[in-house]
N, C-alpha and C positions, 0 to 999 in steps of 0.2 A: 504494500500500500504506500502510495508517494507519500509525504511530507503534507500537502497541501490536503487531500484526502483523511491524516490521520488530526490535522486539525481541526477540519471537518467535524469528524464523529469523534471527540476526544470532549466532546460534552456528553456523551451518550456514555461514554462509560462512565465518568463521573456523576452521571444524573443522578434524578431519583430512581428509589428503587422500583422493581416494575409492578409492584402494588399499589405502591403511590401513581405510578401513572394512569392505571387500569381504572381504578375510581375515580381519578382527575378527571379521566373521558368519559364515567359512566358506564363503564364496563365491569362486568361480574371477573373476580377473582379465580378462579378456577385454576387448577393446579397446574395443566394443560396450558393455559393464555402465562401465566407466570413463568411454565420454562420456558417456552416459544422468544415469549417479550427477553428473557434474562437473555436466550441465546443471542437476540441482535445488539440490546443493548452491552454485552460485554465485549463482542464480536467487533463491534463497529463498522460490520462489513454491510452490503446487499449481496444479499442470500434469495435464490428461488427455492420454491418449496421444497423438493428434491433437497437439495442441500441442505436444508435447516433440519430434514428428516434424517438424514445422513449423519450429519453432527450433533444432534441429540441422542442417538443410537449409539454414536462414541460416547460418550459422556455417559451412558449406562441410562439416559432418560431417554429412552424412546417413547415418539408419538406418532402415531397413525398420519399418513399424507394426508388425508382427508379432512385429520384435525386442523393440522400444520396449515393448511390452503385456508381452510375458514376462518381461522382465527390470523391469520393475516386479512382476508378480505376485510373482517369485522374492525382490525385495529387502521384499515385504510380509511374503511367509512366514519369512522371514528376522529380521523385527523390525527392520529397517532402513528402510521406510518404511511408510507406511498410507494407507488408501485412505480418499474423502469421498464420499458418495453424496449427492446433491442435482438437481435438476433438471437435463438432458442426459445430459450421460458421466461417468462417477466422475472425482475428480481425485486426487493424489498428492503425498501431500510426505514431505519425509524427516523420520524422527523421530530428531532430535537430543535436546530437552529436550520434555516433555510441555508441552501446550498444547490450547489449544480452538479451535473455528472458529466463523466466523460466514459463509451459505450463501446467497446472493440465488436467491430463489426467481424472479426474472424470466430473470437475465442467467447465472446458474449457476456465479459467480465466489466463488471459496472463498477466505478470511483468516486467519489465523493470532491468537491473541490470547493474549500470553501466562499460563498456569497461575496467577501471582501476583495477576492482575489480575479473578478469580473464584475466588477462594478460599474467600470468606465464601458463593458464590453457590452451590459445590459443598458445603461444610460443613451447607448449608439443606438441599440434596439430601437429600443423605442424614440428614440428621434427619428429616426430611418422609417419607420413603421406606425408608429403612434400606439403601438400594443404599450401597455402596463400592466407588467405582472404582478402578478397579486403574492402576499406573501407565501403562496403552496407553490407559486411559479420554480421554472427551474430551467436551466438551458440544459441541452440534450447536445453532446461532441461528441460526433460517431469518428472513428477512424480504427486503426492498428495500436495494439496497446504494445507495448517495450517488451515482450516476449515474445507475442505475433510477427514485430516485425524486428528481430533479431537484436535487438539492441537491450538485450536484458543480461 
C-alpha cells in the first residue's frame, strides 16, 4: 500500500471501535457485522467479498459469503462504507474520511489516496465541468498498478 493510501485509511485503524460505528449508523450489532466491520477497519484495505471471506477464514473467524456481501451492502447503505467498481468484483472500504482511488485495470486492486492530495485536481473538475462533488464523491484513476506494470 503506497504512502498516500496508508494515510488515507490510517484513521480507520485508529477509529472507533466497530460497535461504536455500527450504532453510530443505526445498525444492529451482530457478531457477524463486528468481524466483517473489525476486518476492514484494521485492514485499511478494499476488500471484495471473496476476500474478506478469505481472511476471516484465516483469522479462525469464518463467515459465510453471503453474510460477508450483505452486511457490506447494509454498511454501504448505511454510509458506513462504499463500494469500487473496476475490473472483477467490486471492492469495499470503509468511509472514514473522504478520499479517492486509484483502480488497476489488469490486477483489479483498489488504493486509497488521500482527499488533500487532489485537491487542486478536483477544484479543475469542477471548473472544467461544473460537477461538485458531494462529500461520498471520489475520483476513480484507472491504469496499471506498480506490479502490473513491472515497476514493483
Amino acid at each position: 500500500m503506497s504512502r498516500a493510501s496508508q494515510s488515507a485509511h490510517s484513521a480507520a485503524a485508529a477509529g472507533p471501535d466497530p460497535g461504536a460505528l455500527l450504532r453510530r449508523h443505526g445498525l444492529r450489532r451482530t457478531p457477524s457485522r463486528l468481524r466483517i466491520l473489525g476486518l476492514f477497519t484494521a485492514s485499511g484495505r478494499h476488500l471484495s467479498p471473496a476476500e474478506a471471506c478469505a481472511q476471516l477464514a484465516r483469522s479462525g473467524e469464518p463467515v459465510h459469503y453471503t453474510t460477508v456481501y450483505r452486511t457490506l451492502e447494509a454498511l454501504t447503505l448505511a454510509g458506513l462504507a462504499h463500494a469500487v467498481h473496476g475490473p472483477g468484483a467490486v471492492r469495499y472500504g470503509i468511509t472514514v474520511e473522504p478520499h479517492h482511488h486509484t483502480v488497476c485495470q489488469q490486477c483489479g486492486d483498489v488504493s486509497a489516496v488521500a482527499s488533500e492530495h487532489l485537491t487542486q485536481a478536483v477544484g479543475t473538475i469542477e471548473a472544467l465541468t461544473g460537477l461538485r462533488p458531494d462529500s461520498s464523491g471520489s475520483l476513480l484513476v484507472y491504469g496499471r498498478c506498480a506490479r502490473c506494470s513491472g515497476q514493483d
